[in-house]
ROFIZA-114751 format. One record per residue (C-alpha): residue in one letter; z negated, x, y negated; residue number from 1. Coordinates in nm, 3 decimals. Example, Ala and Ser with C-alpha at 12.3 -4.5 7.8 and 13.67 -1.06 7.14 Angstrom:
<sites>
site rest: A	z: -0.780	x: 1.230	y: 0.450	nr: 1
site rest: S	z: -0.714	x: 1.367	y: 0.106	nr: 2
</sites>
This chain:
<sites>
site rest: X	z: -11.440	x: 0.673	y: -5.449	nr: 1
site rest: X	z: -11.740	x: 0.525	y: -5.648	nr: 2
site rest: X	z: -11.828	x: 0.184	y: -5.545	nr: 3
site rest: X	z: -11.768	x: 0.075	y: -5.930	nr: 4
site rest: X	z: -11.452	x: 0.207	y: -5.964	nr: 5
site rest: X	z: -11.369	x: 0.030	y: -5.594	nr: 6
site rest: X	z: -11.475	x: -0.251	y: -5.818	nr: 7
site rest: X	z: -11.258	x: -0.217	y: -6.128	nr: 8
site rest: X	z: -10.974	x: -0.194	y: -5.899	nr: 9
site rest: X	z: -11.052	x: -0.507	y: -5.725	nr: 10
site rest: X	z: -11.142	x: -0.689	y: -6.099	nr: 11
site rest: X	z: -10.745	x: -0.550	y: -6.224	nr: 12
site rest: X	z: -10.543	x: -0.645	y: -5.958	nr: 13
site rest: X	z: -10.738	x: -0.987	y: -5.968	nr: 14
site rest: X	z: -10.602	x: -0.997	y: -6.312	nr: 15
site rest: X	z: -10.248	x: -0.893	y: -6.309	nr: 16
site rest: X	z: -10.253	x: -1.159	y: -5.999	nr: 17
site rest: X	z: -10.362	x: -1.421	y: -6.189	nr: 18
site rest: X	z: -10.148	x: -1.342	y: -6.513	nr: 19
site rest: X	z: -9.854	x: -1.318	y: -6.298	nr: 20
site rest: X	z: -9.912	x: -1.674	y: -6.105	nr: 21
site rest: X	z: -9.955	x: -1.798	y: -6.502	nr: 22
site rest: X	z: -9.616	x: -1.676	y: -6.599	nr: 23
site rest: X	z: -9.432	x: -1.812	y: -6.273	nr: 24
site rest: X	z: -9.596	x: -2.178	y: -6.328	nr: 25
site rest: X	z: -9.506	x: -2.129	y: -6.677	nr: 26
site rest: X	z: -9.105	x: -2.054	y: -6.584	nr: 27
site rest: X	z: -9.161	x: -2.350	y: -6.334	nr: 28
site rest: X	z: -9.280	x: -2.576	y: -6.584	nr: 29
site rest: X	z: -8.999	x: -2.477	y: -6.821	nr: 30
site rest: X	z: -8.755	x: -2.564	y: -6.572	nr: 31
site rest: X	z: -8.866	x: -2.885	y: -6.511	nr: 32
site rest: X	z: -8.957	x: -3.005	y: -6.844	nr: 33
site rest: X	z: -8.548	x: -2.843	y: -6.921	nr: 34
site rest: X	z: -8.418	x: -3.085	y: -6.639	nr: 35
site rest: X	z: -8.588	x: -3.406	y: -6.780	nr: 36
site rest: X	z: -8.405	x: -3.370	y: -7.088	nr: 37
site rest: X	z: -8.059	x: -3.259	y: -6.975	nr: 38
site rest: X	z: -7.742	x: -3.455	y: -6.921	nr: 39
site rest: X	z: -7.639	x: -3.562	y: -6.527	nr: 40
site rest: X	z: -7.350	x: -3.318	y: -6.645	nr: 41
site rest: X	z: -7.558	x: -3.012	y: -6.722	nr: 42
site rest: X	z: -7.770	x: -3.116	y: -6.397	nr: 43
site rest: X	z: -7.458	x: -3.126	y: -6.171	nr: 44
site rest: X	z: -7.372	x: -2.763	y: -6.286	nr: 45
site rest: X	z: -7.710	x: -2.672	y: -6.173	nr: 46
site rest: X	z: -7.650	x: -2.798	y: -5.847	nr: 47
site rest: X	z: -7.320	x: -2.624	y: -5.853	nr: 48
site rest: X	z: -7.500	x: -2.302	y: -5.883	nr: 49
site rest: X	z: -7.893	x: -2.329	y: -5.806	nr: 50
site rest: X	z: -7.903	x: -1.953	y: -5.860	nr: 51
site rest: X	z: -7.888	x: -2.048	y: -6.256	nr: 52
site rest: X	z: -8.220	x: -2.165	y: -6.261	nr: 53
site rest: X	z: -8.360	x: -1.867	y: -6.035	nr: 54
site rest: X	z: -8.195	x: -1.612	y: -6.250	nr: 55
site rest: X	z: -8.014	x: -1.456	y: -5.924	nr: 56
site rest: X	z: -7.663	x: -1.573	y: -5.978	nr: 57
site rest: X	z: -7.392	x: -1.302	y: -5.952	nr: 58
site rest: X	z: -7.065	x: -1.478	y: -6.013	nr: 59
site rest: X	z: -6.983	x: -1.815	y: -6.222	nr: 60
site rest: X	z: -6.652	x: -1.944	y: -6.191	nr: 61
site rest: X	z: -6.592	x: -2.298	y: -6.379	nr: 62
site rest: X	z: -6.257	x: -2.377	y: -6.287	nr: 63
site rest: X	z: -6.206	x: -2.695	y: -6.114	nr: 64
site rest: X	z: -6.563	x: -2.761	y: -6.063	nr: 65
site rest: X	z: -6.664	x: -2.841	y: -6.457	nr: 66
site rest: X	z: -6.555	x: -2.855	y: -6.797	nr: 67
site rest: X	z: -6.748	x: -2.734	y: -7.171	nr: 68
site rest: X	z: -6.608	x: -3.058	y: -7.326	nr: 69
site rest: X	z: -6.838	x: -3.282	y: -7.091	nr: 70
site rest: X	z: -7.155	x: -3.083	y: -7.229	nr: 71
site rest: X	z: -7.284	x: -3.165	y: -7.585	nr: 72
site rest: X	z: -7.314	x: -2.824	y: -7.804	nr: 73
site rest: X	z: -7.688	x: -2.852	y: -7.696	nr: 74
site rest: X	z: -7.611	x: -2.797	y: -7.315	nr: 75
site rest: X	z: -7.359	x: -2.568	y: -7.396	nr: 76
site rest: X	z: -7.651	x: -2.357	y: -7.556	nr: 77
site rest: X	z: -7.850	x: -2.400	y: -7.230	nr: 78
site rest: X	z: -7.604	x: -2.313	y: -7.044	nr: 79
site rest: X	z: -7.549	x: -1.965	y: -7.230	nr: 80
site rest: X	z: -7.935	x: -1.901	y: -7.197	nr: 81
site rest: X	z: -7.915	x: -2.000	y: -6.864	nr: 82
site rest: X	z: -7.627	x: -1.696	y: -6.773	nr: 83
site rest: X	z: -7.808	x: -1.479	y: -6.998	nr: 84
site rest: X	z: -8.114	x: -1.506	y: -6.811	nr: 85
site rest: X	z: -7.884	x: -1.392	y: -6.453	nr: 86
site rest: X	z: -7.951	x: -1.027	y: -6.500	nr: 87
site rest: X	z: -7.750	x: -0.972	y: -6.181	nr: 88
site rest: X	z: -7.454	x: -1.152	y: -6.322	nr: 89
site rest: X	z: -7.081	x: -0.930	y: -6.241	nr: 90
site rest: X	z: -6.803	x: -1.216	y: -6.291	nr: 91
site rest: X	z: -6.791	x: -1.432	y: -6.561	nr: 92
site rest: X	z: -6.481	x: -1.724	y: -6.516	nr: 93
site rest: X	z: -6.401	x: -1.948	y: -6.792	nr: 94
site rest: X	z: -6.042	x: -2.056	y: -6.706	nr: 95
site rest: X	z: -5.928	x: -2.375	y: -6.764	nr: 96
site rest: X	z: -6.272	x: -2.470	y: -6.846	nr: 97
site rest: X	z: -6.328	x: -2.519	y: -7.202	nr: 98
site rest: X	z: -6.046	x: -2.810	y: -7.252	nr: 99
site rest: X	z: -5.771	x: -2.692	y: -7.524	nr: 100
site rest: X	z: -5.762	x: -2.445	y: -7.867	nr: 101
site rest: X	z: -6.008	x: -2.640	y: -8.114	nr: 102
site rest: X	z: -6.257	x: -2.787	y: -7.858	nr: 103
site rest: X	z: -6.269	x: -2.472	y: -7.678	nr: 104
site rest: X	z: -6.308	x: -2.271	y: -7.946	nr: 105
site rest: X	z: -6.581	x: -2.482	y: -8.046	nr: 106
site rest: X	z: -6.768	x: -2.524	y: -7.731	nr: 107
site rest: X	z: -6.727	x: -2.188	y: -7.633	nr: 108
site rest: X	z: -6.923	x: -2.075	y: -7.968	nr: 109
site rest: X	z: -7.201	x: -2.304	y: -7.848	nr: 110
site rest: X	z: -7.208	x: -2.136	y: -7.549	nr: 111
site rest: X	z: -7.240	x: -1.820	y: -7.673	nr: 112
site rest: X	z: -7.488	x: -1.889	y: -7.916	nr: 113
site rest: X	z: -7.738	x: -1.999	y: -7.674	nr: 114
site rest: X	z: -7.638	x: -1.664	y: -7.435	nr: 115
site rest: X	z: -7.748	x: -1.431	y: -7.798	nr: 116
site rest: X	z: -7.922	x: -1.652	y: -7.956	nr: 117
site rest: X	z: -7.795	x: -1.674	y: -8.248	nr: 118
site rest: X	z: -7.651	x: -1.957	y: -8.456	nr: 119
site rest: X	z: -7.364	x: -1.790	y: -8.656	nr: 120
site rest: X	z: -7.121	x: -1.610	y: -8.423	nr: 121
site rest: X	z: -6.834	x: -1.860	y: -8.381	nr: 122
site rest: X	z: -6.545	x: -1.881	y: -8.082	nr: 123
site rest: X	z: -6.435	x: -1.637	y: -7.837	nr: 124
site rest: X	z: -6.510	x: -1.323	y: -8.097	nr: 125
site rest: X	z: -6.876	x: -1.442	y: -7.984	nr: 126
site rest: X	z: -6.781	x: -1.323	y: -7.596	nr: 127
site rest: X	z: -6.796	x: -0.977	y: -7.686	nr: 128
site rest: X	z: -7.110	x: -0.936	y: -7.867	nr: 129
site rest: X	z: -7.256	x: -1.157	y: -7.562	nr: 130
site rest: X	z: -7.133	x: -0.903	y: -7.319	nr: 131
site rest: X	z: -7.151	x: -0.606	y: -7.471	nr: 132
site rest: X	z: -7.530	x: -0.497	y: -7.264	nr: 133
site rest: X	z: -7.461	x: -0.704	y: -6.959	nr: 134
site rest: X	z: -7.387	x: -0.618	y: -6.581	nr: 135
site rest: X	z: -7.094	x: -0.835	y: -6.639	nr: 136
site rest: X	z: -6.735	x: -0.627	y: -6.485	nr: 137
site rest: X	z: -6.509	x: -0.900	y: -6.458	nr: 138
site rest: X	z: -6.422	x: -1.140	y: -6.758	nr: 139
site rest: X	z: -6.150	x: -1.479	y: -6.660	nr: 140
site rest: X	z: -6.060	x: -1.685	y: -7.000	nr: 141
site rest: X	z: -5.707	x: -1.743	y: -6.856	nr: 142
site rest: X	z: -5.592	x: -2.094	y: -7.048	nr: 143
site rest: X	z: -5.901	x: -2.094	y: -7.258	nr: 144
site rest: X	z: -5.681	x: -2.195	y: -7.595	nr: 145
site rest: X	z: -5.757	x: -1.836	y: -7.728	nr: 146
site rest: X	z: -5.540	x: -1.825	y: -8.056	nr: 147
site rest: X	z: -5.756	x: -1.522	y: -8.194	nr: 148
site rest: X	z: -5.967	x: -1.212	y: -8.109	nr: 149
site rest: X	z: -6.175	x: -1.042	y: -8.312	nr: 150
site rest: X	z: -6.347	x: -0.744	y: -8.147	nr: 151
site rest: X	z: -6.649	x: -0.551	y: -8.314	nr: 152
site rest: X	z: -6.630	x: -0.186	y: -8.231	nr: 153
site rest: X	z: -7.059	x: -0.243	y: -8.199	nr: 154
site rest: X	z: -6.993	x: -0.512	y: -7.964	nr: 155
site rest: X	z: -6.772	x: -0.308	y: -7.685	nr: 156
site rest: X	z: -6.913	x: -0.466	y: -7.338	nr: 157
site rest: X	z: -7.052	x: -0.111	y: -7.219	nr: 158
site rest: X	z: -6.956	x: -0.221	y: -6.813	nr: 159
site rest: X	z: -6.659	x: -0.441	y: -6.823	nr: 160
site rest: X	z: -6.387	x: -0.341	y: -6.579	nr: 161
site rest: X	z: -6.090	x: -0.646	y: -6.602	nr: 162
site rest: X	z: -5.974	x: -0.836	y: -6.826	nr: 163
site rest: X	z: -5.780	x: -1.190	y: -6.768	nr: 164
site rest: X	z: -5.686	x: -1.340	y: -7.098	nr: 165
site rest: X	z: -5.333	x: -1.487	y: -6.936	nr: 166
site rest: X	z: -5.181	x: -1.793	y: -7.077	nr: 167
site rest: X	z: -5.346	x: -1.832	y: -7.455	nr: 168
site rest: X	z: -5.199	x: -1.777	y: -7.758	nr: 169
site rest: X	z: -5.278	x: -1.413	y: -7.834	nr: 170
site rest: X	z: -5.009	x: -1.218	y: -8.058	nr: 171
site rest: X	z: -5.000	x: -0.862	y: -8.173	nr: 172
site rest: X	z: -5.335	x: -0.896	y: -8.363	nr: 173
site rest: X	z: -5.443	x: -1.021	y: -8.087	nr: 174
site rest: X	z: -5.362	x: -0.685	y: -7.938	nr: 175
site rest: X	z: -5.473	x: -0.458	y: -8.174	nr: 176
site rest: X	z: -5.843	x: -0.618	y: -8.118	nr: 177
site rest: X	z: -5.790	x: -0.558	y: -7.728	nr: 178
site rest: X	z: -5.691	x: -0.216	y: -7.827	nr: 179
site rest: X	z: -6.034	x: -0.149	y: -7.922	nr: 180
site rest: X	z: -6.168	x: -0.171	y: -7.570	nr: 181
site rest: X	z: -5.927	x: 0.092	y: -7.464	nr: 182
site rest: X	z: -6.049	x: 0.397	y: -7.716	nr: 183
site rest: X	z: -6.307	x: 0.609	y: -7.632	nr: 184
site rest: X	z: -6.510	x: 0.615	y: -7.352	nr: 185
site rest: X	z: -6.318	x: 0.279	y: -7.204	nr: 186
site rest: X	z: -6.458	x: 0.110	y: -6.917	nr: 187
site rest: X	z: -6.167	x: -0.142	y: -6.882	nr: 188
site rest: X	z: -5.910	x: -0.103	y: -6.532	nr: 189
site rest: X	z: -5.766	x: -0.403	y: -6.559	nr: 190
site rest: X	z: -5.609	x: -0.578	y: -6.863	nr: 191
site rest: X	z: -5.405	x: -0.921	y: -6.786	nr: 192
site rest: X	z: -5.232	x: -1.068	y: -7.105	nr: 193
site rest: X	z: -4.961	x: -1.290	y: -6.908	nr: 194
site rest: X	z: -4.764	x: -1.588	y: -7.098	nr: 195
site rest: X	z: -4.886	x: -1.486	y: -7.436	nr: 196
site rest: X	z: -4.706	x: -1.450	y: -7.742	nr: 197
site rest: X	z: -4.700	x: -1.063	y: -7.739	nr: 198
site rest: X	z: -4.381	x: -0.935	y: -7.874	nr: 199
site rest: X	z: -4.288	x: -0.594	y: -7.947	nr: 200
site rest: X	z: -4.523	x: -0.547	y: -8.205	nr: 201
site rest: X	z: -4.804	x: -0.591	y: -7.956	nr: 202
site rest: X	z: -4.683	x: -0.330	y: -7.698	nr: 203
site rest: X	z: -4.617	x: -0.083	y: -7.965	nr: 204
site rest: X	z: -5.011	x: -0.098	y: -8.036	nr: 205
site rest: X	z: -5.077	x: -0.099	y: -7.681	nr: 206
site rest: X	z: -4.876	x: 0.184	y: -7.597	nr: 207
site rest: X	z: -4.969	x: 0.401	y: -7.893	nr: 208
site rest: X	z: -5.338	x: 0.373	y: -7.757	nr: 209
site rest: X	z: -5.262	x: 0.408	y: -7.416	nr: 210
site rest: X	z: -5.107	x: 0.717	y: -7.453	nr: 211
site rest: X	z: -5.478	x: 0.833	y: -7.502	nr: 212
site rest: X	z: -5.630	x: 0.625	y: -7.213	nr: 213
site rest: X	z: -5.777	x: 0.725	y: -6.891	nr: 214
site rest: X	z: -5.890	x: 0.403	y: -6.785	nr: 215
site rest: X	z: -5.658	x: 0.156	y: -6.752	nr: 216
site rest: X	z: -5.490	x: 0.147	y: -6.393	nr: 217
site rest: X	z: -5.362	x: -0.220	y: -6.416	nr: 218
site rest: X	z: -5.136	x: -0.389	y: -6.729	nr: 219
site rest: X	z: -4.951	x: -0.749	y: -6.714	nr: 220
site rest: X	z: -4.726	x: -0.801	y: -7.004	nr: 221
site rest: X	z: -4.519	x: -1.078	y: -6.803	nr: 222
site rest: X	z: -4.410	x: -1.377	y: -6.950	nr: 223
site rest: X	z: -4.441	x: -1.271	y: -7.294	nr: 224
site rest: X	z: -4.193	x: -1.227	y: -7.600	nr: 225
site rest: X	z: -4.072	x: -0.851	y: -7.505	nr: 226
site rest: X	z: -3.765	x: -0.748	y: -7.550	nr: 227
site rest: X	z: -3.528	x: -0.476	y: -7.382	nr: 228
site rest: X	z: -3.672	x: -0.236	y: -7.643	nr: 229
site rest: X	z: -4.043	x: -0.343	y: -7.591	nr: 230
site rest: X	z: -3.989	x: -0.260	y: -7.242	nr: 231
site rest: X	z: -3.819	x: 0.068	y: -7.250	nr: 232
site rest: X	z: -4.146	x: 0.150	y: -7.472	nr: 233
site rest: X	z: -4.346	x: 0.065	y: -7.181	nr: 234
site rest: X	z: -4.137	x: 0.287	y: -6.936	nr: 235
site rest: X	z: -4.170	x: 0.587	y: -7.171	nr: 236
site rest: X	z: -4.571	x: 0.568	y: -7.190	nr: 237
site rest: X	z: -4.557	x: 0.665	y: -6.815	nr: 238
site rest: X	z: -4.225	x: 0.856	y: -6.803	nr: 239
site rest: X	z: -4.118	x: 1.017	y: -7.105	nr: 240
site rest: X	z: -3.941	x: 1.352	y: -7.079	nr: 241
site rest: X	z: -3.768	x: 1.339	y: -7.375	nr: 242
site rest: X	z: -3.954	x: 1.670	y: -7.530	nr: 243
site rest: X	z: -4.273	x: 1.908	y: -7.438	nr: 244
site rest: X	z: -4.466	x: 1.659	y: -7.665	nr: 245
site rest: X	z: -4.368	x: 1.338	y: -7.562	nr: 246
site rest: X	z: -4.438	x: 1.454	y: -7.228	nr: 247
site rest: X	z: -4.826	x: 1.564	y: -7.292	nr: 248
site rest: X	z: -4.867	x: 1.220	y: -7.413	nr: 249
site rest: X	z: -4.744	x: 1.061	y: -7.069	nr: 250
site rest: X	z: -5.010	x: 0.854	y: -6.904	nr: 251
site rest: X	z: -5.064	x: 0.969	y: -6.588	nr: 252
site rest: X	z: -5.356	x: 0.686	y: -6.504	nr: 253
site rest: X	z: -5.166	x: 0.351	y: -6.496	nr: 254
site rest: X	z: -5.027	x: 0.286	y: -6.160	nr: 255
site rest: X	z: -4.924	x: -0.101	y: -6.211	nr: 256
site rest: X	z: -4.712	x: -0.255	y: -6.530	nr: 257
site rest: X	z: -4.542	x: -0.610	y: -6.485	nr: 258
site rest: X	z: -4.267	x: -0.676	y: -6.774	nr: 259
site rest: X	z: -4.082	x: -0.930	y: -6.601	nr: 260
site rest: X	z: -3.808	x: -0.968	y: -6.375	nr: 261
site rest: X	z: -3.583	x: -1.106	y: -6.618	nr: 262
site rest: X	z: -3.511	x: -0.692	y: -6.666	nr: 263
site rest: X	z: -3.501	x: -0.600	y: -6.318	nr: 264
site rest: X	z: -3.385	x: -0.267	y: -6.392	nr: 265
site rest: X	z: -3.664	x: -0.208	y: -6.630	nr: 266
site rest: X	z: -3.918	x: -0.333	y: -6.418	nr: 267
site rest: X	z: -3.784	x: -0.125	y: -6.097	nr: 268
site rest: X	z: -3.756	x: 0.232	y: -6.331	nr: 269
site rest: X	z: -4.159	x: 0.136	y: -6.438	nr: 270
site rest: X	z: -4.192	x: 0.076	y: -6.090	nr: 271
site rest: X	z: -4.067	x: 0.420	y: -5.927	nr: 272
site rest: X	z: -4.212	x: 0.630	y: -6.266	nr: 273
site rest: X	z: -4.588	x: 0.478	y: -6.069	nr: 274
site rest: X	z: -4.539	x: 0.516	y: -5.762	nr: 275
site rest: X	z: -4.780	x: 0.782	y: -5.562	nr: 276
site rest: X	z: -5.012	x: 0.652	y: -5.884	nr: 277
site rest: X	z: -5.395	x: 0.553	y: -5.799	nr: 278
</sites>
């Protein structure tokens, strides 16, 4: 090799070294100057999870250890560019974190503003768009408040595997926006909607898009406003032999369905149509 080019060589790596030790002082510097103006709050989550701040954390789970309402909508923000940044993030927890319907709501669009930055997505709608090109498989908002859900078909999180949404508030629109993540090429395994306010309206819109559904392995409909119709509609999306059609419209992936025990009948026949199930 020419003794000039040996020299180029040395010249560029000398560069990209130097550029590089300019952008980590820069990251360091950002961190620091971020920690002199944050609350002991915000601080103490940091401490809770020092991967934050080195963009390696893999799994955030806020319940019991913190709650959204002790942040101001600022730190809320910096706490959504903060999980943004974890590139490596899989599990995403919120339950019991974000303290009731109208806070929550409102903290929780803070906290996904920061994560997208952007300042006019509002409540737990905002969780989707947030997602929808992140590493994140596993989504907890059980008790989160969640009275609504409005689900952009653009804004279908491309890797998410389960779903915990127990305990809220969420009714059959509430469903037919969940339905949304079960069309097409669904990613979803696991959908939890225990202690809602799903009646049979709700698990007629579930069941008329699960009949289409290869994904789904794992569905908890306990607790909620069913009755011994609902259910029966339930035990014919996975055992229906009532015709040739009804039968080709069987599915043949879910291998789990809670309804309740209050119908132990039900709940065994679901049981047995499953079993050997995947």
């Amino acid at each position: 090799m020419d003794p000039s080019d040996v020299e180029r060589m040395r010249l560029k790596n000398q560069q990209q070294n130097a550029q590089r030790n300019e952008k980590e002082t820069a990251e360091e510097e950002s961190t620091v100057e971020d920690d002199v103006n944050i609350s002991e709050e915000l601080r103490r989550v940091r401490m809770l999870w020092p991967e934050l701040t080195k963009r390696t954390l893999t799994t955030f789970r806020a319940r019991g250890l913190f709650r959204l309402i002790d942040l101001s909508n600022e730190e809320c923000k910096q706490l959504g560019r903060d999980l943004a940044n974890c590139n490596q993030l899989e599990s995403l927890n919120l339950e019991d974190a974000v303290g009731g319907a109208d806070v929550g709501d409102c903290k929780t669009s803070f906290l996904f503003r920061g994560w997208t930055k952007s300042s006019s997505i509002k409540g737990f709608n905002a969780i989707f768009r947030a997602l929808r090109d992140s590493q994140i498989e596993e989504l907890y908002c059980a008790k989160c408040g969640i009275e609504s859900i409005e689900i952009n078909s653009d804004c279908i999180p491309r890797n998410l595997q389960q779903l915990w949404i127990d305990d809220n508030n969420i009714n059959a629109d509430g469903c037919r926006e969940v339905a949304k993540l079960l069309q097409g090429d669904a990613t979803l395994a696991t959908l939890s909607l225990s202690n809602n306010r799903i009646g049979d309206d709700g698990v007629e819109i579930l069941a008329s898009v699960l009949q289409n559904n290869t994904s789904l392995k794992y569905l908890d409909l306990d607790y909620n406003r069913l009755s011994i119709e609902g259910k029966i509609k339930l035990l014919k999306l996975v055992n229906d032999i009532s015709c040739i059609q009804a039968t080709l419209h069987t599915n043949c992936t879910l291998h789990t369905i809670y309804v309740g025990e209050d119908t132990e009948e039900i709940q065994q026949c679901i049981d047995y149509a499953v079993t050997g199930r995947s």
